[in-house]
N, C-alpha and C positions, 0 to 999 in steps of 0.2 A: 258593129257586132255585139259589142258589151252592151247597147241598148235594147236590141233584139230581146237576148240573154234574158235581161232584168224585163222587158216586158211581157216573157211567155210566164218568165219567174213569178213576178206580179197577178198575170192570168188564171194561171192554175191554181194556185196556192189563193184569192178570192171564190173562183167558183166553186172548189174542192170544201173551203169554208165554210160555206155557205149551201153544200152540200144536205147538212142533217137537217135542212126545212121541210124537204121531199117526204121525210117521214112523218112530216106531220102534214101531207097532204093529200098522202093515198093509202091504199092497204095498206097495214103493219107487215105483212106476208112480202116484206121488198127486200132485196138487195141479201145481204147476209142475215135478215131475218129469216129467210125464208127456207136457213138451213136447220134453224132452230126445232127444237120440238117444245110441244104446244103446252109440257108441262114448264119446259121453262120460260115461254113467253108469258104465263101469268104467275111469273115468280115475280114478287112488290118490290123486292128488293135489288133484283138482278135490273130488273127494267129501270129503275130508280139510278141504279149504276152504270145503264146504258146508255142510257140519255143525257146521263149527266157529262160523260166521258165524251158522247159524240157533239153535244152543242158546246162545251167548253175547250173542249180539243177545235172544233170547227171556227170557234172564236180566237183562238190563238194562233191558230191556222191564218183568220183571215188579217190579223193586225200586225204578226210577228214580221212579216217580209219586209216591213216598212222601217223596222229598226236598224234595216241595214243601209239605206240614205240615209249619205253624207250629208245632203241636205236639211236633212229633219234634224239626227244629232246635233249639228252646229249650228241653225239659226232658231231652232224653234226646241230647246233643250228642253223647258217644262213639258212640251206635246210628246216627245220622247220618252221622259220618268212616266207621266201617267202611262203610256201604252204599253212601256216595259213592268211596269208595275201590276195593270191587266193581265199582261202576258203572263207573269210570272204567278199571278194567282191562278189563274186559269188552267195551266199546266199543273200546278201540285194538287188540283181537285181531280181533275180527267186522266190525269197520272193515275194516281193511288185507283181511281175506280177501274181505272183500264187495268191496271193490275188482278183487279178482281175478274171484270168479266174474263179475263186472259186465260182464267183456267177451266173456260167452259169452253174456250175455242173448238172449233168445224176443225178436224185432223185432231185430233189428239195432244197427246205429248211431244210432237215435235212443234205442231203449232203454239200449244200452249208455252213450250220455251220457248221460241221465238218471239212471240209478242209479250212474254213474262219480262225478258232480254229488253226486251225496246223501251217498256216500260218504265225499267230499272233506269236505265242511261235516260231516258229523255227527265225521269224524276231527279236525279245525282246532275247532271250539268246544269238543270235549269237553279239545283238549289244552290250549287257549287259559283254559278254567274251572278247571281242575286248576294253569295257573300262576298262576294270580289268587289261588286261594287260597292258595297256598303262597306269595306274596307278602302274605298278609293282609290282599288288596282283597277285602272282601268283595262289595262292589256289582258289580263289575265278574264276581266268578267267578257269582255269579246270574242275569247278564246270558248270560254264556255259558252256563248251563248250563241256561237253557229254553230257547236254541238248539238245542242236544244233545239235548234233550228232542223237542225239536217236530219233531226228523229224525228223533229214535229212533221215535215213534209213526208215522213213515210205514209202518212194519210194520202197523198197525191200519188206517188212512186205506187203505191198499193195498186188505184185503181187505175194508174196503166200499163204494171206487169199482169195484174190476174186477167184479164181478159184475152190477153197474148198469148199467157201461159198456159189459161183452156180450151184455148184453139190448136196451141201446138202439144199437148200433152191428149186431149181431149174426154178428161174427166175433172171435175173442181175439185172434188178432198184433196190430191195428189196436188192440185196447181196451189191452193191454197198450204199446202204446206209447207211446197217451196216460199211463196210469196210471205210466208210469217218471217221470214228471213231475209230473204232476196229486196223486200221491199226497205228495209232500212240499212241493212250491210252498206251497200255501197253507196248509201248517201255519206255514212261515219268517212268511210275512206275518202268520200270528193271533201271532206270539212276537212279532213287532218290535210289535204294537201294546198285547199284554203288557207288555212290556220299558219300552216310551213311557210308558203308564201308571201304571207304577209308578215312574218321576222322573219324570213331573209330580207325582204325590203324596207323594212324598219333598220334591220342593222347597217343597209348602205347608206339609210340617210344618216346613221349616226356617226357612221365612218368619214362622210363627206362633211359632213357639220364640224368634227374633231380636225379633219383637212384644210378646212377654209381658216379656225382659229389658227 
């Protein structure tokens, strides 16, 4: 089951990454461009912030799910820093810009707080993991950085609520305003019950270790 798990995890989270190519290989007029109006798709600056947000974000996307084998952490430690170190630049660029494009979101002001929201949290745990480690808390930068993780996959979560959500609502402004929310809410809640999980089971092994002395 837990291999399952890890290999749809793996799936999605690569193709989702690997997603923002598609724009550079048909009409700009695709996907959520296509809700744009045409004076802001030749805005230099927004498009500069678009792209930047989506190939950086789609890069963190496709490297980030790897730092959660055990096997990478432990036998191959330097292949872990570099990739956590990618990750961790890549997110504070496509952060901050997604911040931006965020207040030009499709819905308004509910969408723009929601993905303002996502933002925020995926920029704050990913900075928050990167100090922890470099303070040599280990526990604490793992804490944070399935945070970072479970924001970063609202890029996935995205694109398989809104299309459910405009079949069953049967209008996109209204679906997309839910999904400015809906698509990372409840990743935060599956990480904090990850995060719980994993010291409660840290504290049995401590218990048992202190039992055996």
């Amino acid at each position: 089951m837990k291999k399952a798990i890890w290999i749809i995890f793996g799936t999605l989270s690569t193709f989702v990454g690997l997603y923002p190519i598609i724009y550079f290989l048909i009409d700009r007029r695709f996907g959520l461009l296509s809700t744009k109006s045409a004076e802001l798709l030749i805005d230099n600056f927004w498009n500069i912030a678009f792209y930047l947000h989506i190939i950086l974000g789609g890069l963190a996307l496709l490297i980030g799910w790897l730092q959660f084998s055990n096997k990478l952490r432990i036998k191959m430690v330097k292949l872990h820093r570099v990739i956590g170190k990618t990750y961790v630049v890549s997110v504070l660029i496509s952060a901050i810009f997604g911040l931006y494009i965020a207040f030009f979101a499709t819905g308004g002001v509910i969408s723009i707080l929601g993905f303002s929201s996502l933002g925020v949290i995926w920029l704050t745990t990913t900075a928050l993991g990167f100090k922890a480690i470099r303070n040599r808390n280990i526990e604490l930068h793992e804490k944070f950085m399935i945070y970072s993780y479970a924001a970063c996959f609202a890029a996935v979560t995205l694109r398989i609520w809104l299309p459910l959500l405009i079949i069953a609502i049967g209008e996109f402004t209204t679906a997309y305003r839910i999904v400015a929310w809906f698509s990372w809410i409840p990743n935060i809640i599956t990480a904090f019950f990850i995060v719980r999980n994993k010291a409660i089971i840290r504290k049995k092994l401590f218990a048992n270790n202190l039992h055996k002395k």
